[in-house]
ZAMARGU-4260 file (C-alpha; in steps of 0.2 Angstrom, whole numbers, plus 5000, padded with zeros to 4 digits):
<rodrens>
0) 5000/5000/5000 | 5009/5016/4994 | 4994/5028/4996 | 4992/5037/5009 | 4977/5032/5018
5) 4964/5038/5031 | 4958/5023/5046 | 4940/5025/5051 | 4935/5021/5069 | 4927/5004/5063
10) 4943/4996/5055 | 4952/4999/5073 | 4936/4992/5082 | 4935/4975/5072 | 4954/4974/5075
15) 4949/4968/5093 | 4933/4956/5085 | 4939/4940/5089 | 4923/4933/5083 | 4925/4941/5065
20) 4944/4933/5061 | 4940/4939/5043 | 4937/4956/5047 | 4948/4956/5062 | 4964/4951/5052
25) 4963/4962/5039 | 4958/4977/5052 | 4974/4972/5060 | 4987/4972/5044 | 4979/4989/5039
30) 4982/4996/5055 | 5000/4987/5056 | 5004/4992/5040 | 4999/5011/5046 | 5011/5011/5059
35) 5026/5001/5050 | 5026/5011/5033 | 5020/5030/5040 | 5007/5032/5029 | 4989/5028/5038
40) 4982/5042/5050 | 4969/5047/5059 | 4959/5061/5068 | 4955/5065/5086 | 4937/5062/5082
45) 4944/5041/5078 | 4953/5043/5095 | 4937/5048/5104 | 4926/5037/5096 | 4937/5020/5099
50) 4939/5027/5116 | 4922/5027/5121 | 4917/5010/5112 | 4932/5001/5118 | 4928/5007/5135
55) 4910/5005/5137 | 4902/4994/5121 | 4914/4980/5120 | 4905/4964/5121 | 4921/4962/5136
60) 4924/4983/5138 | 4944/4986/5139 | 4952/4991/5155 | 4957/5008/5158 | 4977/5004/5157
65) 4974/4992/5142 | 4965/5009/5134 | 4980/5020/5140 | 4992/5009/5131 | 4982/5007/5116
70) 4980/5026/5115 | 4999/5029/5114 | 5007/5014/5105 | 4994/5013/5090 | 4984/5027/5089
75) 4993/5044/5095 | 5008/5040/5081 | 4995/5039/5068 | 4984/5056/5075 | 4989/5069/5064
80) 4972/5079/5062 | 4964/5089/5077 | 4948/5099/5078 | 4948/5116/5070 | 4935/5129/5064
85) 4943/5125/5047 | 4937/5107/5048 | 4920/5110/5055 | 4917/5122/5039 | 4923/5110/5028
90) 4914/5098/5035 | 4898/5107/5033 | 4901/5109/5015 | 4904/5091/5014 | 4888/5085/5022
95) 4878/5099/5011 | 4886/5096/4994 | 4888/5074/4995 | 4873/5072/5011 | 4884/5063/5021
100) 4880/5066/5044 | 4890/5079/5051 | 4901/5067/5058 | 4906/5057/5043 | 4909/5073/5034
105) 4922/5077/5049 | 4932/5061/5045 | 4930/5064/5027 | 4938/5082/5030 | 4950/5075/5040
110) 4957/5062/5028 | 4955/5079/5014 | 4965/5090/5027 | 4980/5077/5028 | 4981/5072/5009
115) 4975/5056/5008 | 4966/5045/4993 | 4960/5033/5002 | 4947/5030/5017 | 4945/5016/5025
120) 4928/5014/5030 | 4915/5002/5031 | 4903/5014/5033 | 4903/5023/5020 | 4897/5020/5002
125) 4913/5010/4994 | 4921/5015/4979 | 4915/5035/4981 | 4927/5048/4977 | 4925/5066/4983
130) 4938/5077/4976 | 4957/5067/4979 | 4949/5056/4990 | 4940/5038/4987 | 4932/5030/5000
135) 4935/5010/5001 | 4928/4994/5012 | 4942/4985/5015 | 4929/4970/5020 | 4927/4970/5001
140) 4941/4969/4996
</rodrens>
């Protein structure tokens, strides 16, 4: 993978699905390969999101330590877009002009801000390109 691509929430949550091994292991090589070659990220929003599911959704919640270390092995080196004015705006305009929610927009703006081509998402409509950017399932895959 050369392209520099964006991680939604969802690819890190099925990386801890140990019912879904199908899902789970190509959640895990992306997010591997994120770290290994420097060219995955994510936004704060990602780190908020998995935060709060790991914590309190998971069919067996994380501790609060096990989170900690998660938070700064995996996710803090790959955090490279925080909330600004700028991205809410640009998110606005993304959720008018393509009718995505407000907070898909602000991952969408997100990967835009940092250059990306692709987003990984499995909740998102695969194979869509707005502006630079496409949006990919790697399930599909």
């Amino acid at each position: 993978m050369n392209d520099k691509y964006f991680i939604d929430t969802n690819i890190f949550v099925y990386s801890f699905d140990s019912e879904n091994t199908s899902k789970q292991k190509t959640a895990l090589s992306l997010i591997h390969d994120a770290l290994q070659n420097s060219n995955g990220v994510i936004s704060y929003q990602v780190v908020q999101e998995f935060a709060n599911v790991a914590l309190r959704k998971f069919r067996n919640p994380i501790t609060v330590d096990d989170c900690q270390k998660y938070l700064n092995i995996v996710m803090e080196p790959l955090c490279t877009v925080f909330s600004s004015f700028e991205l809410y705006h640009q998110a606005i305009e993304i959720s008018q002009r393509w009718q995505f929610s407000f907070y898909d927009s602000l991952i969408i703006g997100a990967a835009l801000q940092d250059n990306c081509n692709i987003l990984y998402s499995e909740d998102m409509q695969h194979g869509q390109k707005i502006r630079d950017l496409e949006i990919r399932d790697p399930f599909l895959l």
